[in-house]
C-alpha positions in Angstrom: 24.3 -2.1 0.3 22.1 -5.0 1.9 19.0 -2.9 1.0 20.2 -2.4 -2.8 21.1 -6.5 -3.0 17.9 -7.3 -1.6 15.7 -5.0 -4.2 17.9 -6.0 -6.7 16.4 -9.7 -6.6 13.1 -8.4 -7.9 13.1 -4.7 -8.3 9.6 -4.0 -9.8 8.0 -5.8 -6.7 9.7 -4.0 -4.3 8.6 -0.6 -6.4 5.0 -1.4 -5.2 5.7 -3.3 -1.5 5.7 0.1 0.2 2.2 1.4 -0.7 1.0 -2.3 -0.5 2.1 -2.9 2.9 0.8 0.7 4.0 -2.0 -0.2 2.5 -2.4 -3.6 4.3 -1.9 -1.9 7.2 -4.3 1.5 7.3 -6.7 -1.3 6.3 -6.5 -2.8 9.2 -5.8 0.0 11.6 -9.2 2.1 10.3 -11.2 -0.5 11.4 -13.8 1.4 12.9 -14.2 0.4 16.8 -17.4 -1.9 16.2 -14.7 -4.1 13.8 -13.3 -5.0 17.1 -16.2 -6.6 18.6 -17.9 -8.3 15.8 -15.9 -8.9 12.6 -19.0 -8.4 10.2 -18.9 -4.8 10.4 -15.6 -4.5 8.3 -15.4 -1.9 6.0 -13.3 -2.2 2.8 -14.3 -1.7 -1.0 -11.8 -4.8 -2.2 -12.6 -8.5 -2.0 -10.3 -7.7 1.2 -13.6 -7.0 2.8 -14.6 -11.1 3.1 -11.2 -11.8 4.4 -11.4 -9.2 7.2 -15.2 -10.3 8.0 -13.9 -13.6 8.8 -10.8 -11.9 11.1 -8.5 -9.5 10.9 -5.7 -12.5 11.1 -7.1 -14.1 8.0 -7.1 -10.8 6.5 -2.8 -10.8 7.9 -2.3 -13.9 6.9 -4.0 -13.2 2.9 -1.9 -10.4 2.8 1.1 -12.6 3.4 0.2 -14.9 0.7 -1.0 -12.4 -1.7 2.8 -10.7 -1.0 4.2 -14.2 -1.9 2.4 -14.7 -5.1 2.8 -11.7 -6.4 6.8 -11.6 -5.3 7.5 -15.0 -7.6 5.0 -13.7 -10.0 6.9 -10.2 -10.7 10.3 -12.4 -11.0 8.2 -14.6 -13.9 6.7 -12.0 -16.4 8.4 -10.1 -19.1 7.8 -6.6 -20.2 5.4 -5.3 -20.8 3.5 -6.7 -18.6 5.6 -6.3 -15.3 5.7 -3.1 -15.8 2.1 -2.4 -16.1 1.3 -4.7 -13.2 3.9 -2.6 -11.2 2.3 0.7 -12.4 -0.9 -0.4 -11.5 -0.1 -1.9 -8.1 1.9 1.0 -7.5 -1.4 3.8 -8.4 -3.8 0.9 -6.7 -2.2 1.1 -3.1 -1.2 4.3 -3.5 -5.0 5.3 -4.1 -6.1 2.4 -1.4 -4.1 3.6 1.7 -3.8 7.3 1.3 -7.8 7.0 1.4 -7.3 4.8 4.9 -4.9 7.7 5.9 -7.4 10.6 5.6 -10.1 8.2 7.3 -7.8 8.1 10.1 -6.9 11.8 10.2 -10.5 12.8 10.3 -10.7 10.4 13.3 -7.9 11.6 15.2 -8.5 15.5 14.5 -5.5 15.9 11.9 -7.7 17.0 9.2 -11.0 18.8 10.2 -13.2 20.1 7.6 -13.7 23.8 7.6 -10.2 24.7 9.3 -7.6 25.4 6.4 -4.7 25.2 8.9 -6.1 21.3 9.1 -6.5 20.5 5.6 -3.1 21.7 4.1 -1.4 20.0 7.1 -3.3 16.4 5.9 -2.3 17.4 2.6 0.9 18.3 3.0 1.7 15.1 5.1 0.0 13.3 2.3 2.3 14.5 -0.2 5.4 13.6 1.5 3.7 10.2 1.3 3.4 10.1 -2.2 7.0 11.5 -2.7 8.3 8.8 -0.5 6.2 6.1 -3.1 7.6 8.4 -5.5 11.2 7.8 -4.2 11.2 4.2 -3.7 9.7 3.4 -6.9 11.9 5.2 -8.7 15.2 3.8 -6.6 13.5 0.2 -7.9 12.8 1.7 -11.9 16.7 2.2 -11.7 18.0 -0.7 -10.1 15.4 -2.5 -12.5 17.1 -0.8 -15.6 20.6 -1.3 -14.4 19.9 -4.8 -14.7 18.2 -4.9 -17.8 20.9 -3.7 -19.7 
């Protein structure tokens, strides 16, 4: 019941935290190996990419703050345009990290091009991903629409 009181506080931004913070993460962690040693090879196609050429700490610490913004912001807006900022954080992240997750199994040998046993695994793996998004954002929707009325 903890969970359900906690989402219940601001249900259309806990729709989106789970891609987000995936996201955040596979950002981080596919890094290729030169990110390590000198920060100005980051790769990212967001304006995340100047926060993780400074560090990959500044890049933690925006993500933090961008979490906090848009936490009070979500609790401030009225429909319509929650929703569509939910919708669209939701399709955003979901697009943003599952493209971080198929960088990273091409790197560790889950998906390999040319072996079919590979690819419907990665894809497979990739839709329980999205029906976990799926889930949780539809958990929120409800709990958002419970309160509502």
């Amino acid at each position: 019941m903890k969970i359900r009181h906690l989402i219940g506080r601001n249900p259309l931004y806990f729709a989106f935290f789970f891609p987000a913070l995936m996201d955040g993460i596979v950002t981080v962690v596919g890094q290729g190996k030169n990110y390590w040693n000198d920060f100005s090879v980051a790769s990212d196609a967001s304006p995340a990419y100047y926060f993780l050429l400074a560090s990959p700490w500044l890049f933690i610490f925006g993500s933090v703050v961008w979490f906090i913004f848009w936490y009070w912001l979500l609790k401030k807006l009225k429909e319509p345009l929650n929703l569509f900022l939910m919708f669209l954080f939701i399709a955003g992240h979901s697009w943003g990290s599952s493209s971080w997750i198929m960088k990273i199994f091409k790197e560790v040998g889950v998906y390999i091009l040319g072996s079919q046993t590979s690819i419907v695994f990665a894809w497979s793996l990739l839709i329980i991903y999205f029906g976990l998004i799926a889930s949780m954002a539809t958990y929120c929707m409800k709990i958002y629409m419970e309160k509502r009325n």
